[in-house]
C-alpha positions, 0 to 999 in steps of 0.5 A: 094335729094333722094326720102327717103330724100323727103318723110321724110321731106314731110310726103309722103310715097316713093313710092308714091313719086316714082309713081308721078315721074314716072307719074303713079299717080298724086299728089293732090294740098295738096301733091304739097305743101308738096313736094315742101316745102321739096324741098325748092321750091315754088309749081308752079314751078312744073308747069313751061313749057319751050318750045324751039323754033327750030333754023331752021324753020320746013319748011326749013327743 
């Protein structure tokens, strides 16, 4: 889905859309929820951090 696709199902502007990607801006919670219901997706998945663990412990290294 393209960033004009986004903004035409959200109502957000492009650009904006382009700033929040490139972490220029940050969006409301209102401007979440919109995005995320054009992407089909629910809004805390926005905020679902994943931390690899290391295969080899740093101090072994």
């Amino acid at each position: 889905m393209s960033q004009d696709d986004v903004s035409l199902a959200s109502g957000v502007d492009r650009s904006y859309i382009s700033e929040i990607e490139n972490g220029k801006s940050a969006p409301t919670l209102d401007i979440i929820d919109r995005i995320a219901k054009a992407l089909n997706v629910h809004p805390e998945e926005f905020f679902v951090f994943t931390v690899n663990e290391p295969k080899q412990p740093y101090e072994d290294i």
